[in-house]
N, C-alpha and C positions, 0 to 999 in steps of 0.2 A: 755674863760673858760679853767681850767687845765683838761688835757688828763692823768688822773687819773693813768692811767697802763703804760702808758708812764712814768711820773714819777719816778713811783717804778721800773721801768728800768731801769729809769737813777741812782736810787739811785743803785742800785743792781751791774749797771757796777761801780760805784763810790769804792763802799765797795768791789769788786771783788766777789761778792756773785752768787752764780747759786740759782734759782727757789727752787731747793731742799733744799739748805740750809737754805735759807728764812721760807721758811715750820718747819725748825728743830728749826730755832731761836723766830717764831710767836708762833707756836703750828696750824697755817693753814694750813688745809689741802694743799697737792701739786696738786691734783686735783683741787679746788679749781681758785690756784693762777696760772694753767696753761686753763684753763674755761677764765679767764680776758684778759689771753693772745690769748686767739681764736675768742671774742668779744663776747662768752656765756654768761659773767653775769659782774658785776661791783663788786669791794670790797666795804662791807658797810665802813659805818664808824669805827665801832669798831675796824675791820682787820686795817683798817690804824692805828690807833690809836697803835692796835701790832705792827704796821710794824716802824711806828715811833718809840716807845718804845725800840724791838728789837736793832734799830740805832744808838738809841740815840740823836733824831731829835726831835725837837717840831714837832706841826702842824701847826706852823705860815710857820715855814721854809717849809713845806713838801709843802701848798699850797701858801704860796708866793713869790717861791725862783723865780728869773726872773723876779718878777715885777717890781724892779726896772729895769735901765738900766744899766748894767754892760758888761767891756769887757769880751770875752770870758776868758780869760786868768783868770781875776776876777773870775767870775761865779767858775771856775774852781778850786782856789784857797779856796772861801766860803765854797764850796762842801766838797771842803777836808778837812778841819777844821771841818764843824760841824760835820764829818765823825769819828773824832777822840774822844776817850772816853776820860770824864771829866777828870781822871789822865793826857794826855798827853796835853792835851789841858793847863795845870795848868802848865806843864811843858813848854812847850811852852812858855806861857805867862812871866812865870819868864825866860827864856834863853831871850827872846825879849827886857825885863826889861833890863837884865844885858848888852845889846847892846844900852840902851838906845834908845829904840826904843819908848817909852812912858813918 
């Protein structure tokens, strides 16, 4: 089972984001979202839902990232990618084209 606030840590170091920011970019309270981090309460569903949103993440990737098996380096590379907003991501994809990378 996913360690839910885990997670959003890991996404938060990925993004370089602090708790506070998080709060500015959800509309969650920072209270809140530092209660999850003390093991006071759990985020429902919907705050993930913001918090993916916020990212730019699905909720496949927010609760399936890891399942497969990937190296770390991978893992690492995936993160940062879905990290990236659909602009750069598009950029991306066409610089990769032009490498003939697809």
């Amino acid at each position: 089972m996913i360690d839910v606030v885990k997670r959003i840590n890991d996404l938060l170091e990925i993004r370089n984001w602090s708790k506070y920011e998080l709060a500015n970019q959800t509309g969650i309270s920072a209270n809140s979202i530092y209660d999850w981090n003390k093991n006071k309460s759990l985020p429902t569903l919907k705050n993930i839902i913001k918090i993916c949103d916020s990212m730019g993440i699905s909720l496949e990737f927010f609760f399936c990232n890891g399942t497969y098996v990937h190296t770390d380096e991978e893992r690492n590379i995936i993160n940062k990618l879905m990290m990236l907003s659909v602009e750069d991501r598009e950029l991306l994809i066409k610089f990769m084209v032009s490498l003939n990378m697809f």
